[in-house]
RORO-630732 format. One record per residue (C-alpha): residue number from 1; residue in three letters; x, y, z. Coordinates in nm, 4 decimals, decimal comma, padded with zeros to 6 digits, m for minus. Layout:
N
+-----+------+----------+----------+----------+
: pos : code :       xx :       yy :       zz :
+-----+------+----------+----------+----------+
: NUM :  ala :        X :        Y :        Z :
...
+-----+------+----------+----------+----------+
***
This chain:
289
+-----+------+----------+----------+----------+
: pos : code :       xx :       yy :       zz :
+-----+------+----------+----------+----------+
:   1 :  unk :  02,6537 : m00,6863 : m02,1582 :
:   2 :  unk :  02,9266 : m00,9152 : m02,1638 :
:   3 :  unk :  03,0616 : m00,8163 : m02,4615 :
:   4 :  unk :  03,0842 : m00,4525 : m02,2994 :
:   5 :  unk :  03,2143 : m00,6037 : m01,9795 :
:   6 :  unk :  03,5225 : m00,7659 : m02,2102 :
:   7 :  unk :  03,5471 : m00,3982 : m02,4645 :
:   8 :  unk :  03,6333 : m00,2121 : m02,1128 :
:   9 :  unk :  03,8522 : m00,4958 : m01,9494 :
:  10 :  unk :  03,6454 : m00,5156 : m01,6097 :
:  11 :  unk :  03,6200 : m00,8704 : m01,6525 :
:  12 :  unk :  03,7530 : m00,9287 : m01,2934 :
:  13 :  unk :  03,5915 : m00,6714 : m01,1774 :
:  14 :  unk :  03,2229 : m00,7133 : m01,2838 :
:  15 :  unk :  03,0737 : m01,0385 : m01,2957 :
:  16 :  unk :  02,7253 : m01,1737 : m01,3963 :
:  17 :  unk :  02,5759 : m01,4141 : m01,1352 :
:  18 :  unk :  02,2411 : m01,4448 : m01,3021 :
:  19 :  unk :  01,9091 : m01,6016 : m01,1644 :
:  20 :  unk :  01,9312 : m01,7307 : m00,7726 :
:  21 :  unk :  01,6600 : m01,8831 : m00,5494 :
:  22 :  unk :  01,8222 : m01,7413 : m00,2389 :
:  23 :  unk :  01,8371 : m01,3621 : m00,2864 :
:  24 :  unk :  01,8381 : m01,3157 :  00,0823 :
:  25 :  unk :  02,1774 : m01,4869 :  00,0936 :
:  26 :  unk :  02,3006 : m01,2564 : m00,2033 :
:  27 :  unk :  02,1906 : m00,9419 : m00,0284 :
:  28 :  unk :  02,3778 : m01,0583 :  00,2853 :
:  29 :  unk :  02,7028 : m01,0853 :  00,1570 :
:  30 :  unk :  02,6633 : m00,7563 : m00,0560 :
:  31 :  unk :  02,7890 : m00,4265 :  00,0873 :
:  32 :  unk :  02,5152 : m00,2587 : m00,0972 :
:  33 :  unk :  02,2654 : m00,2373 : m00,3777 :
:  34 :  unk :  02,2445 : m00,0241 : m00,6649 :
:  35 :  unk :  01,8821 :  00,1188 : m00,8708 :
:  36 :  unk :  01,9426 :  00,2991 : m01,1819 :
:  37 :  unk :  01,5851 :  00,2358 : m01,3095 :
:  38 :  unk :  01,4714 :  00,5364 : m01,4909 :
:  39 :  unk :  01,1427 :  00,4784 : m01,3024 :
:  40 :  unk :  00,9396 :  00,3045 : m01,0615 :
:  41 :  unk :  00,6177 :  00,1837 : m00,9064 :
:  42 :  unk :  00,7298 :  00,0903 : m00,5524 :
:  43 :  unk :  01,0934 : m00,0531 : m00,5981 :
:  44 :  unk :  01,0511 : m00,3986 : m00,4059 :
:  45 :  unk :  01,3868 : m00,5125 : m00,4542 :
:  46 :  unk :  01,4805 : m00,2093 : m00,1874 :
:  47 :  unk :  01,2676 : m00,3304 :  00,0553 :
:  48 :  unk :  01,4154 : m00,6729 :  00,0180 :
:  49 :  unk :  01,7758 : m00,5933 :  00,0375 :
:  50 :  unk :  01,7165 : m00,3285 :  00,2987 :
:  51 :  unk :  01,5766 : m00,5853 :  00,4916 :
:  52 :  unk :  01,8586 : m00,7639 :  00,4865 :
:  53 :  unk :  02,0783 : m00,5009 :  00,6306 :
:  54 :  unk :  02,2357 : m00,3879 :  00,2811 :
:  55 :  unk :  02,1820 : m00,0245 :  00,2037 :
:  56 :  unk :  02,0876 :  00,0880 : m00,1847 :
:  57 :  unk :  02,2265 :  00,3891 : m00,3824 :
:  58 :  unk :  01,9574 :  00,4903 : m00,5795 :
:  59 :  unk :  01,8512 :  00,7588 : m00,8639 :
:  60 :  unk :  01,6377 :  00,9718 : m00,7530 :
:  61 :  unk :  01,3569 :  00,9157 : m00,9377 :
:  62 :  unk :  00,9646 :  00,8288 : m00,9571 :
:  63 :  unk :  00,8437 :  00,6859 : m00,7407 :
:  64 :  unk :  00,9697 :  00,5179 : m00,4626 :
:  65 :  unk :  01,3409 :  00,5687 : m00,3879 :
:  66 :  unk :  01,2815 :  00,8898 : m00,1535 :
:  67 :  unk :  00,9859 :  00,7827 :  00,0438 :
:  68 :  unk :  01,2098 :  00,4711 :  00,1248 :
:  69 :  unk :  01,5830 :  00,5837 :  00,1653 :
:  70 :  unk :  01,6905 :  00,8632 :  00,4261 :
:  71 :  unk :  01,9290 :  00,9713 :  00,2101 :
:  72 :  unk :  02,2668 :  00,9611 :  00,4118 :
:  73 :  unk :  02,1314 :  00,7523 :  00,7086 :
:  74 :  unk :  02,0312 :  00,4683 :  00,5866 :
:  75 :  unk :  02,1345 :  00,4911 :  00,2039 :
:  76 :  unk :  02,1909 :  00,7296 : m00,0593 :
:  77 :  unk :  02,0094 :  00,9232 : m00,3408 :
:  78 :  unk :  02,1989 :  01,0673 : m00,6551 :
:  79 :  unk :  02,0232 :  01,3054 : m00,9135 :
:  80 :  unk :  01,8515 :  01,1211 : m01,2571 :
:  81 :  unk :  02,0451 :  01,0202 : m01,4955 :
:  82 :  unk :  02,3767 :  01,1492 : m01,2995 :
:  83 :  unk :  02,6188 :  00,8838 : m01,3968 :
:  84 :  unk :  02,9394 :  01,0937 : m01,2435 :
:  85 :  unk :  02,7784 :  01,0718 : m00,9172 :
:  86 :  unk :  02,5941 :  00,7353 : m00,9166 :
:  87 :  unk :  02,9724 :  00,6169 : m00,9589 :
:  88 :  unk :  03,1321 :  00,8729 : m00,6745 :
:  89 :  unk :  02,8082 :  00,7241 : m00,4261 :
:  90 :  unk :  02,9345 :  00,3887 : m00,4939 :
:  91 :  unk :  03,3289 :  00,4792 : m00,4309 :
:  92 :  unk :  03,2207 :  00,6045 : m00,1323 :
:  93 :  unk :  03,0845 :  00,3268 :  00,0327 :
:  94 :  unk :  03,3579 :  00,0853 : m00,1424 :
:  95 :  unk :  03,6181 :  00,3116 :  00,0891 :
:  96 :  unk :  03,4018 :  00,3458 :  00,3661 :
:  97 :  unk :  03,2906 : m00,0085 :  00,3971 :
:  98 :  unk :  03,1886 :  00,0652 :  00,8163 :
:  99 :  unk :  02,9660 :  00,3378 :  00,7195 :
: 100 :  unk :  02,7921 :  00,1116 :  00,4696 :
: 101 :  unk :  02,7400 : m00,1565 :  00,7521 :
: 102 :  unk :  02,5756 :  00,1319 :  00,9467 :
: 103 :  unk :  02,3597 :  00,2490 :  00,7042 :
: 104 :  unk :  02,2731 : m00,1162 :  00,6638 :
: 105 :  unk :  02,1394 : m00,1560 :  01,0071 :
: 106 :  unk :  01,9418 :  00,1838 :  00,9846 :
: 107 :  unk :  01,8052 :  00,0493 :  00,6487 :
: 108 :  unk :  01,6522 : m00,3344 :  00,8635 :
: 109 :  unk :  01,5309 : m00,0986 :  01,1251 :
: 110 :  unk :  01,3378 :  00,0971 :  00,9144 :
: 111 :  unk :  01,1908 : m00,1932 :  00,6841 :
: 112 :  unk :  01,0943 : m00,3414 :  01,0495 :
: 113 :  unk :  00,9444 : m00,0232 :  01,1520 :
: 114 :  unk :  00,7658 :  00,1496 :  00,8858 :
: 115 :  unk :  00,7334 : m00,1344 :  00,5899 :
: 116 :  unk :  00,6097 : m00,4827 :  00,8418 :
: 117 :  unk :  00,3123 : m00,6803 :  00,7060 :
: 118 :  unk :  00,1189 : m00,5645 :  01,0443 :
: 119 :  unk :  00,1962 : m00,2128 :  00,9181 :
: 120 :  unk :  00,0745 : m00,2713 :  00,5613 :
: 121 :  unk : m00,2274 : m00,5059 :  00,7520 :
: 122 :  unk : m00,3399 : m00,2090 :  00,9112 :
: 123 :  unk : m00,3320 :  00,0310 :  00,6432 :
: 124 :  unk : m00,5200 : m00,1661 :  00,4376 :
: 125 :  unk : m00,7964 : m00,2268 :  00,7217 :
: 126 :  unk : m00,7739 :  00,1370 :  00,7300 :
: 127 :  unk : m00,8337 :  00,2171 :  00,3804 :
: 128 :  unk : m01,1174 : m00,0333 :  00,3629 :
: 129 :  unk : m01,2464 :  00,1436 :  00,6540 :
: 130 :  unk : m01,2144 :  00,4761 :  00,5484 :
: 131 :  unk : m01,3596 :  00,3787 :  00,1921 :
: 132 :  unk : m01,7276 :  00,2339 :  00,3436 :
: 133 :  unk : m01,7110 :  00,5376 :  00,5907 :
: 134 :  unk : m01,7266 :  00,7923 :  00,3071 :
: 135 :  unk : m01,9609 :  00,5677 :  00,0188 :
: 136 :  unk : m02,1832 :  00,9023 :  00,0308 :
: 137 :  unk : m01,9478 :  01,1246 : m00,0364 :
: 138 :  unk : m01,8510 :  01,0002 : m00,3841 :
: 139 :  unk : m01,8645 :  01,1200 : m00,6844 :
: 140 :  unk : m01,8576 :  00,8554 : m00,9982 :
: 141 :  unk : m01,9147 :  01,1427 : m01,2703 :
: 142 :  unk : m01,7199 :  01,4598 : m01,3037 :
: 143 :  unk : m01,6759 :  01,6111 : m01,6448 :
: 144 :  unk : m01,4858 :  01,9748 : m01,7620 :
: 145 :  unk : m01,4486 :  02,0883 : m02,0464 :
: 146 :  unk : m01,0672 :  02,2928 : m02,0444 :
: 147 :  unk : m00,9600 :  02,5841 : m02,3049 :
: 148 :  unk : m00,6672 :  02,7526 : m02,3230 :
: 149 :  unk : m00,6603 :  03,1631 : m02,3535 :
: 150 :  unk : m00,3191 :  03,2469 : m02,3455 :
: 151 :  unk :  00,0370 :  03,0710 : m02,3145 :
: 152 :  unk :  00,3843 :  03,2442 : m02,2608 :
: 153 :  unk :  00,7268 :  03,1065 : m02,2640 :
: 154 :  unk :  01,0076 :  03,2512 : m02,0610 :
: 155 :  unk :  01,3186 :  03,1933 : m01,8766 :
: 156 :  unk :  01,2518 :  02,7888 : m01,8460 :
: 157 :  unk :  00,9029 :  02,8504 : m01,7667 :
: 158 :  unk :  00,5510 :  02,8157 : m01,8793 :
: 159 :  unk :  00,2956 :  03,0842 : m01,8083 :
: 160 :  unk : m00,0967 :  02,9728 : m01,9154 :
: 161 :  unk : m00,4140 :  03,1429 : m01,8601 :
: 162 :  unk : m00,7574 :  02,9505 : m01,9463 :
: 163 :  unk : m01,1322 :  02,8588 : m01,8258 :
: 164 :  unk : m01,3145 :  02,5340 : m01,7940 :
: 165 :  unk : m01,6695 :  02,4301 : m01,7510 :
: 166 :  unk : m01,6977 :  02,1932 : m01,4303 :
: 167 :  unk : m02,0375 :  01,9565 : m01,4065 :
: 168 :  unk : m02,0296 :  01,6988 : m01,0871 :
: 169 :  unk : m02,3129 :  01,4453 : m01,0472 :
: 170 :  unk : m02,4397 :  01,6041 : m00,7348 :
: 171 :  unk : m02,7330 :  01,8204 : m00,6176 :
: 172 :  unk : m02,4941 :  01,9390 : m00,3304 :
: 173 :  unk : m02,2911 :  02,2690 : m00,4706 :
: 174 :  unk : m02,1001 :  02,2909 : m00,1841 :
: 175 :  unk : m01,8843 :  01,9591 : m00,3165 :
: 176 :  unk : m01,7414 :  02,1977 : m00,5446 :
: 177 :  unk : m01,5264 :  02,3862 : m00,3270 :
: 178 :  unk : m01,3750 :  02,0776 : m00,2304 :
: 179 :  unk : m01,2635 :  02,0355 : m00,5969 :
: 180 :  unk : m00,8113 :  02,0732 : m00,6723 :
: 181 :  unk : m00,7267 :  02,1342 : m01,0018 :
: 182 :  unk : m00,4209 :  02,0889 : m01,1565 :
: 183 :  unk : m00,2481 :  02,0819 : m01,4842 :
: 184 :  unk : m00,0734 :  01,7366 : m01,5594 :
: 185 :  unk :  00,2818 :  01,7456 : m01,8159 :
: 186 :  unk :  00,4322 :  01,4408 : m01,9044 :
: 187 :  unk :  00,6820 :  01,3478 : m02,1867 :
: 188 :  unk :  00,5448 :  01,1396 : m02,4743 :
: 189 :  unk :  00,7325 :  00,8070 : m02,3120 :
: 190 :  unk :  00,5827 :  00,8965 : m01,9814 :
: 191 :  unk :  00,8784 :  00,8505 : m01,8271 :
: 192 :  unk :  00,8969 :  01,2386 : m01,6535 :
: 193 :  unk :  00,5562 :  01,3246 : m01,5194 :
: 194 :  unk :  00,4317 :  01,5944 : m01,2997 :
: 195 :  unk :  00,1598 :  01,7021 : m01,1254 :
: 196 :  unk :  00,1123 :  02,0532 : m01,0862 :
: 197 :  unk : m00,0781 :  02,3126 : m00,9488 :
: 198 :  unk : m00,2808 :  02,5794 : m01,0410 :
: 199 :  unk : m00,4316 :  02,9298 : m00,8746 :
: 200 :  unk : m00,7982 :  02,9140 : m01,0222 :
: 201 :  unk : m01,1020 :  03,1314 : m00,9001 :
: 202 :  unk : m01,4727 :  02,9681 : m00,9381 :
: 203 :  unk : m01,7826 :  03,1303 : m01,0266 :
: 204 :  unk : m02,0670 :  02,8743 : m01,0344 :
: 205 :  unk : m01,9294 :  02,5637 : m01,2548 :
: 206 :  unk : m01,7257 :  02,8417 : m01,4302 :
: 207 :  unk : m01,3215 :  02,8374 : m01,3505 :
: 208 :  unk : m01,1032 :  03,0922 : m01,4596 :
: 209 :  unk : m00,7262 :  02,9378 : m01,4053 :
: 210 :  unk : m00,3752 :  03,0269 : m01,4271 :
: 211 :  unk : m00,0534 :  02,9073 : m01,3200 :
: 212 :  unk :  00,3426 :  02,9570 : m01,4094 :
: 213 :  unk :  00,5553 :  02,6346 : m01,4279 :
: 214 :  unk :  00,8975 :  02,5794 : m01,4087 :
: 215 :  unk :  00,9882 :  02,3685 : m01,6859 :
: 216 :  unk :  01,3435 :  02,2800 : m01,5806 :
: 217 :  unk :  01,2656 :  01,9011 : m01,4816 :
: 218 :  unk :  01,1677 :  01,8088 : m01,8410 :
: 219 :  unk :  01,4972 :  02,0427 : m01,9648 :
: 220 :  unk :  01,8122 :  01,8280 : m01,8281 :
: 221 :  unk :  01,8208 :  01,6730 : m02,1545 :
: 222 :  unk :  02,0364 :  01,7143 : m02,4839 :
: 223 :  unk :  01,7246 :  01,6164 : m02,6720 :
: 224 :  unk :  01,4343 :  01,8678 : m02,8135 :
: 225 :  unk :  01,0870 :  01,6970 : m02,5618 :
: 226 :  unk :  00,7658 :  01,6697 : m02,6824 :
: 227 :  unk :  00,5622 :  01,7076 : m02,3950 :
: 228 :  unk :  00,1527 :  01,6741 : m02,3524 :
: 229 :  unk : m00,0078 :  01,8720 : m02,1352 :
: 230 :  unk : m00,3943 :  01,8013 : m01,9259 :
: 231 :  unk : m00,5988 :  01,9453 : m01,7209 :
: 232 :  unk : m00,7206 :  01,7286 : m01,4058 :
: 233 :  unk : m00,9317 :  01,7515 : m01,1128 :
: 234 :  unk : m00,9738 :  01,5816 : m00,8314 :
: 235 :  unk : m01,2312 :  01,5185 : m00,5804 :
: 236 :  unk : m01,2010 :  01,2660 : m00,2499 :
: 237 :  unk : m01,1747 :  00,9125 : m00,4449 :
: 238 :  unk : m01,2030 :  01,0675 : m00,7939 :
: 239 :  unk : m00,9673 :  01,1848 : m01,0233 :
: 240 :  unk : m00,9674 :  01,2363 : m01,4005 :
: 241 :  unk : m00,7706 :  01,4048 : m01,6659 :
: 242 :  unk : m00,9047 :  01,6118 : m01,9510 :
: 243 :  unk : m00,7991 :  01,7372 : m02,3069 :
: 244 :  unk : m00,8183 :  02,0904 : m02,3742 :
: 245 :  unk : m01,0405 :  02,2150 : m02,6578 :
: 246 :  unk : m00,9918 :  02,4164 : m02,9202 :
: 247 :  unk : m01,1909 :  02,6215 : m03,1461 :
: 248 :  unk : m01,5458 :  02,7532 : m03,2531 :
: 249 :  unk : m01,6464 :  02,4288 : m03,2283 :
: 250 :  unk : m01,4645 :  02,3306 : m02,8919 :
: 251 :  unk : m01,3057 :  02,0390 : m03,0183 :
: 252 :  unk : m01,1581 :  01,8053 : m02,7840 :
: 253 :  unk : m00,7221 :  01,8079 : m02,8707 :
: 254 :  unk : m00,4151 :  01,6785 : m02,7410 :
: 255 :  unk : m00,1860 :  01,9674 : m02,6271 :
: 256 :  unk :  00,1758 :  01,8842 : m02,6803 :
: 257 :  unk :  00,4154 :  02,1383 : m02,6071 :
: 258 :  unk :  00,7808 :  02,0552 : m02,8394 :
: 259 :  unk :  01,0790 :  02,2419 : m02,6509 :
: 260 :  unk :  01,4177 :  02,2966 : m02,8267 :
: 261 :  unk :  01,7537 :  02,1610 : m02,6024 :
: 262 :  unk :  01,9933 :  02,3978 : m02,7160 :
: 263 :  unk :  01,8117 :  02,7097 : m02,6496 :
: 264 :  unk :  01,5642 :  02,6137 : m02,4154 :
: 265 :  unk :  01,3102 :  02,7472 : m02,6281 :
: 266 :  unk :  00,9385 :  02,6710 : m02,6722 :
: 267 :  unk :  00,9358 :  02,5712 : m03,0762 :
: 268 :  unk :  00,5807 :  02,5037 : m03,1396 :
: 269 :  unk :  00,2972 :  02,4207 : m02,9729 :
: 270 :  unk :  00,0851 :  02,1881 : m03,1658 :
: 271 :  unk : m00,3247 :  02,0581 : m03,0603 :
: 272 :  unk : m00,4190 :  01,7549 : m03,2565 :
: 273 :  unk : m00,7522 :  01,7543 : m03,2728 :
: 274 :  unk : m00,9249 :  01,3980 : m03,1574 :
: 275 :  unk : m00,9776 :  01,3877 : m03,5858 :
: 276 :  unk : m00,6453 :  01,4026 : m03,5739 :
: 277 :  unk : m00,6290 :  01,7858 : m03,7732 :
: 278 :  unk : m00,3896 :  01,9726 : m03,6801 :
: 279 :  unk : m00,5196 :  02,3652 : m03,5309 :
: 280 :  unk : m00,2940 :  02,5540 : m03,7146 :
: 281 :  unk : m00,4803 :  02,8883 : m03,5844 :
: 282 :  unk : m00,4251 :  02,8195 : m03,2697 :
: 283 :  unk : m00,0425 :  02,8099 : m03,2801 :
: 284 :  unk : m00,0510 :  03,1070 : m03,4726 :
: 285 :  unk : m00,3041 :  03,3056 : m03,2292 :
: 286 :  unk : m00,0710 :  03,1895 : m02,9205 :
: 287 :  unk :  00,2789 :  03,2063 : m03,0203 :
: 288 :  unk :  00,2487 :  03,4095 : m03,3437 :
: 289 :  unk :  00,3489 :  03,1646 : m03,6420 :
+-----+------+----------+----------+----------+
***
């Protein structure tokens, strides 16, 4: 980093402070804070310098930054990965240092109103609660068993038609209409995930499903993605992913979808089998290889 610092001549512009015991002090003399994690759990450091009246210029990304920041009142969110405006967000405030004080205020009013311990006190009493009020209503053991029928690429977007056998731990049948199904796409890093969903129609434990994605989150790339693909369900407390299977003999397989960058183009879809053989039939059958 400091080498870099020295290669582009910003050494009196960008300095290294390193380690403190006394962020709160840091954050208070800062006009504002900058994230450019490529992901998150729940981004303390915002809360902390937010709290401190210093607004943050984040990228938009998962998870966090948006269910903190109102984006123009009390800081600002710039797209993934955007470099052009992450840099144009933080000209802004260096010019317009009395709207970054404002947003600063908004930014300690909301830590103090929706992010206090007594706030995150009670929603933990009332998750506690909530749990012991509905120990009959779960469900510990929910199994399907996913295939895939038919998959079609166009225009950015993933079209797939399957079925899945559903089996819940329960006498009561009517807990399965209470069952949401989705299909879960990730990249192999797991760092672009989504959770999507799906129009299904159930006839006893069998599901017929379908669903058309737009692809075009896992696209703003100049790379070719690999990306694996599940099928979850969820029910009150319990959720659980599933590999699709594959087959005569149903075998269980990761599904991982490899799109082209230039074209935009679904290359090859490719099921590893959990014996790690490759289903060569079942790229040909679906996208006619």
């Amino acid at each position: 980093m400091e080498a870099l610092i020295e290669k582009l001549n910003l050494s009196k512009n960008v300095f290294l402070k390193g380690f403190t015991n006394d962020p709160a002090t840091i954050y208070k003399k800062a006009l504002f804070s900058v994230l450019s994690s490529k992901t998150e759990g729940f981004p303390l450091a915002f809360l902390e310098s937010m709290a401190n009246g210093t607004p943050v210029i984040s990228y938009d990304i998962k998870y966090g930054p948006r269910d903190i920041i109102d984006h123009g009142e009390n800081g600002l969110l710039v797209p993934k990965n955007d470099k052009v405006q992450l840099a144009e967000a933080m000209i802004k405030l260096f010019k317009n240092p009395d709207l970054a004080l404002a947003m600063g205020e908004k930014s300690r009013s909301k830590v103090e109103r929706d992010f206090s311990k007594e706030k995150f006190t009670a929603l933990w009493q009332q998750a506690i609660e909530t749990a012991i009020e509905n120990r009959d209503k779960r469900i510990n053991k929910l199994s399907a068993k996913p295939t895939i029928e038919k998959i079609k690429w166009k225009n950015k977007s993933l079209y797939i038609k399957g079925k899945a056998d559903i089996t819940l731990n329960t006498k009561d049948s009517n807990k399965y209409q209470y069952l949401k199904y989705f299909l879960y796409i990730k990249t192999e890093d797991g760092l672009i995930d989504s959770q999507l969903p799906i129009s299904t129609q159930m006839k006893g434990k069998k599901l017929n499903f379908e669903c058309a994605l737009d692809m075009t989150e896992f696209l703003n790339t100049s790379d070719d993605q690999s990306l694996e693909l599940y099928f979850e369900v969820a029910l009150y407390n319990f959720n659980k992913r599933f590999l699709f299977q594959v087959g005569k003999k149903r075998e269980t397989a990761n599904c991982i979808l490899n799109i082209g960058a230039k074209k935009h183009q679904l290359k090859q879809l490719v099921l590893v089998s959990t014996m790690k053989k490759r289903v060569r039939y079942f790229i040909k059958k679906f996208l006619g290889k």
